[in-house]
N, C-alpha and C positions, 0 to 999 in steps of 0.2 A: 397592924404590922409595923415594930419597927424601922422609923426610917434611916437607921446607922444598919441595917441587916444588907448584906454583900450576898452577891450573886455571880453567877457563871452563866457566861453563854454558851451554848450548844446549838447543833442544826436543829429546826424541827423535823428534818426529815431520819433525825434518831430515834423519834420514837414511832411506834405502832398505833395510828388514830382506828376507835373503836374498843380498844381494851384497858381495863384498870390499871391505874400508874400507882408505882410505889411512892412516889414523890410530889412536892408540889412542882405548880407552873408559872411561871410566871411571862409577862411582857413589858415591855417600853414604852409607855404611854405619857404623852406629854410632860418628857422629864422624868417619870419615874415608876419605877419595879409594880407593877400592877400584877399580884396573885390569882390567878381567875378559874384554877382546879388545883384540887387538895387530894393528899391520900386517898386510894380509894376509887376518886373520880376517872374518867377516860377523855381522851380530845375523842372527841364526835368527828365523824366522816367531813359532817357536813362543813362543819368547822375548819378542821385541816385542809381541806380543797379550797377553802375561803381565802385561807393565809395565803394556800399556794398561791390564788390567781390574782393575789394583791401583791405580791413579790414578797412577804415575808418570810422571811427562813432563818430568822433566828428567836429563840425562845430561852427562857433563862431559868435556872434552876436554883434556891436558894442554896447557899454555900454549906450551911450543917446539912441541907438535903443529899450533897455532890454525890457520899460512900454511896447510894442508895442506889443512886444514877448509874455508877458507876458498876454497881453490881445487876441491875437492870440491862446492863449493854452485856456484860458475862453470858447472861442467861439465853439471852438474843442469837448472841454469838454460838454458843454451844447447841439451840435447838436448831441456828444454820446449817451446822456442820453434821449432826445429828441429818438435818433433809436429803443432803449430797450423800449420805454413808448410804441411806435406804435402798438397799437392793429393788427395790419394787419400783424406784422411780427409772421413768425411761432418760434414755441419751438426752431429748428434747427436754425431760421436765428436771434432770442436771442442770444444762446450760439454761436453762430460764431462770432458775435457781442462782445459779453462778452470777449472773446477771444482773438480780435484783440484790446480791451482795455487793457486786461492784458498782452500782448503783446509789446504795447507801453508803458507802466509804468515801466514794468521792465527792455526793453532795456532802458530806461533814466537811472534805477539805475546804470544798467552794466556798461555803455559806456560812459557817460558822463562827468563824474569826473575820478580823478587820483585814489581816495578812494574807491577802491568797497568793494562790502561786502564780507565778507568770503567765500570761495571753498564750503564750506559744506552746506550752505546755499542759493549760487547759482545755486549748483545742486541740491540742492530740489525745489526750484521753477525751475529750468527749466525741471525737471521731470514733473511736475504738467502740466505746459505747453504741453510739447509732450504730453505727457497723452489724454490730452482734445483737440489737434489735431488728432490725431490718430482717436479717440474718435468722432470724429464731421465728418471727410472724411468718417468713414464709414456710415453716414446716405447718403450718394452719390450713387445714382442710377446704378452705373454702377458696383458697388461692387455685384451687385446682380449676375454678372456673377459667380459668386464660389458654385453658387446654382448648378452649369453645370457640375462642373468638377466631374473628377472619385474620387475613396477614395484613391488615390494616392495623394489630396490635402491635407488631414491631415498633410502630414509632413512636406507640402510646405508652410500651412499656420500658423505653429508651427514657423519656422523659420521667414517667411517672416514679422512676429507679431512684433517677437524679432526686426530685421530690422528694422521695420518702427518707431518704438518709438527710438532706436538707433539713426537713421538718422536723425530724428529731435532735439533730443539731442543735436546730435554732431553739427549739422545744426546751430543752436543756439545759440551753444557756441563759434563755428567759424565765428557768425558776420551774418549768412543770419538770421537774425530775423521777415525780411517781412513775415505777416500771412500767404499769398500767397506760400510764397518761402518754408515754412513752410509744407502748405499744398499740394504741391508737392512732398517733399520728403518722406510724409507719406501715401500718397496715392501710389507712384512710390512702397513703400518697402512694402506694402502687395500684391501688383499686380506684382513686378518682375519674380517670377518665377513661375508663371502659366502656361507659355509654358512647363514646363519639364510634366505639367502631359499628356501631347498628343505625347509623347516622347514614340517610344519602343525601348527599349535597347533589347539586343542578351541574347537569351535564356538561361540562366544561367545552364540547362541541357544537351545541346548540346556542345558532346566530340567531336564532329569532328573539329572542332576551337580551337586552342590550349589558353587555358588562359591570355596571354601574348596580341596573337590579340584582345580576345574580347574585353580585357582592351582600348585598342586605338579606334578599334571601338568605342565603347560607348563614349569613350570623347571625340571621333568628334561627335557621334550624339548628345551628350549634351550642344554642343556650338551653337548650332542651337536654343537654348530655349530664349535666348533675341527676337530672330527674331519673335518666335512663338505666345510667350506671348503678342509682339506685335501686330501682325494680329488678335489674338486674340481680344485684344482689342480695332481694326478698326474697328470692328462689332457692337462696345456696342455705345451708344448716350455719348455724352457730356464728351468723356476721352479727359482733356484736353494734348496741344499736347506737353507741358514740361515735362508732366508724363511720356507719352512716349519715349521720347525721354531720359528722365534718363535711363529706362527700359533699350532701346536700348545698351545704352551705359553701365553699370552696371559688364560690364568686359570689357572693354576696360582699356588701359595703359597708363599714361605719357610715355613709352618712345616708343611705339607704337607695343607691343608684343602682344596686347590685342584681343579680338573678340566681334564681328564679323567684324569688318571692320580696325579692325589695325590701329585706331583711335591715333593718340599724344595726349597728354595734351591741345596744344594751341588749338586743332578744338573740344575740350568735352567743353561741356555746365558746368556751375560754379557747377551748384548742381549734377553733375553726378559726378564729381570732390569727393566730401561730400560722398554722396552716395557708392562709390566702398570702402571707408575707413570703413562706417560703416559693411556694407555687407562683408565684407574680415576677417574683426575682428567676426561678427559673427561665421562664416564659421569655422573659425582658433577654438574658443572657444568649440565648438559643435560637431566636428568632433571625432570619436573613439580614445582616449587616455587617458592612467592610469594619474592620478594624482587628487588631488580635485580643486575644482571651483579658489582656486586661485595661482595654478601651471597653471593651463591652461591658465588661464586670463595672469599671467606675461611672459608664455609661448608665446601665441600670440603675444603679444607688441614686445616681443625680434626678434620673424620672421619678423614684420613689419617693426622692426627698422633696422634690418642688413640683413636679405634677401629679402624682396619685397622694400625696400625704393622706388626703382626705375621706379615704379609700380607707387606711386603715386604724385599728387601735393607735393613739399618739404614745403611750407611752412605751408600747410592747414594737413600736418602728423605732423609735430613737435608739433603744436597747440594739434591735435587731441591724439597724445601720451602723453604731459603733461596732459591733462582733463584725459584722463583713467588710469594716473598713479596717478591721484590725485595731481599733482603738476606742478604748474607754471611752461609756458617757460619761 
């Protein structure tokens, strides 16, 4: 490959990983345009999820390639609109559709130039987004389970709300933009703590227990609610098994303190990763303490920054504390 041969950045979330590319690919490798699929070839699944969870999202396309590219997004574009025209698809599989259009449009704005668009602006469309995530997982059949539970869900489902639009938020902003990957983390954060309502804790009347054990108790019994919620939802049809397995993981540790299985960082799944930051900050904000809504909020960030660091991914917290302090790392 010549080394005077000029190239274009693009999002990699432009293309389709798994199907044959008209074009080559290239990346940025210590200094310079590295070609690594040729006409013909496809980015692999496994590949593209690699990029994602390493924060890459931009890929480069050579310059006589660009027409190809360019007519590659046409085709894209027209078999979209081509899915929405289909009389056969339902209201729900419109808006999912619609969805994973707005999806891809606005990771190209994010990601793919040096220029993005302002903080205040990014987070309002990426609100819109969760939003209409959140919003779309719950027409999912198996949410129907909340229909079960006791009125001890009220409060789980109060929180777990907060969660799930948090989690894709932050999801988001941290690079997992796949609709998918998306809708994982919003369906994991209203279903996470459903086990605690099949939970009994120690009778809050009973003096023969001195206050000191029932406290331990209960917080052994309450670490037992990943596993719960889980089981839980081996019962229900169609959870798929990423959901779960955030759940699962949803207090576990990078540095392996965590529960139920004292899990490290390198063996947790990417988006449990995402997940335990959004959920930890909910917790932190919500929890019984004087102050108003934003002593707590910078109250939080400050435990996450100097007392749980350790708790989670370092570079997917630095990210996530700039987005909620409002300001770039």
């Amino acid at each position: 490959m010549a080394g005077s041969e000029k190239f274009r950045s693009v999002s990699l979330h432009s293309i389709t990983p798994g199907e044959p590319l008209p074009f080559r690919v290239a990346i940025f490798y210590k200094g310079k345009h590295l070609v690594f699929r040729k006409p013909g070839q496809q980015m692999e699944v496994a590949i593209y999820n690699k990029f994602v969870y390493r924060q890459i999202h931009r890929i480069f396309i050579p310059e006589e390639d660009f027409a190809k590219y360019l007519d590659y997004q046409k085709v894209k574009e027209e078999a979209e609109r081509s899915l929405l025209q289909n009389p056969k698809y339902s209201p729900e599989q419109q808006a999912l559709e619609r969805l994973t259009s707005s999806v891809k449009a606005l990771s190209d704005a994010l990601f793919a130039s040096e220029d993005l668009a302002s903080l205040e602006e990014n987070v309002r469309k990426s609100l819109e987004i969760s939003k209409a995530t959140v919003k779309a997982v719950l027409a999912k059949p198996y949410f129907g389970i909340y229909t079960m539970l006791s009125q001890k869900a009220d409060t789980v489902a109060n929180h777990s709300m907060r969660v799930s639009v948090l989690a894709t938020l932050l999801g988001y902003q941290l690079g997992f933009v796949n609709p998918l990957a998306l809708e994982q983390l919003a369906a994991a954060g209203i279903l996470h703590d459903i086990g605690k309502t099949k939970l009994t804790l120690s009778d809050p009347f009973d003096e023969s227990i001195p206050a000191s054990e029932k406290e331990a108790m209960d917080a052994e019994i309450m670490k037992q609610h990943p596993v719960v919620s889980c089981d839980m939802l081996s019962k229900m049809p169609f959870v798929p098994q990423e959901v779960t397995r955030i759940i699962r993981e949803h207090h576990e540790s990078r540095d392996g303190t965590g529960y139920p299985n004292r899990l490290r960082g390198s063996s947790m799944y990417g988006l449990s990763k995402v997940f335990t930051i959004a959920n930890t900050f909910d917790s932190l904000v919500s929890s019984p303490q004087d102050g108003d809504a934003l002593e707590l909020h910078a109250r939080a960030l400050l435990k996450m920054d100097k007392e749980l660091r350790n708790q989670f991914d370092q570079a997917l917290l630095t990210k996530a504390l700039a987005f909620l302090t409002l300001k770039r790392p």
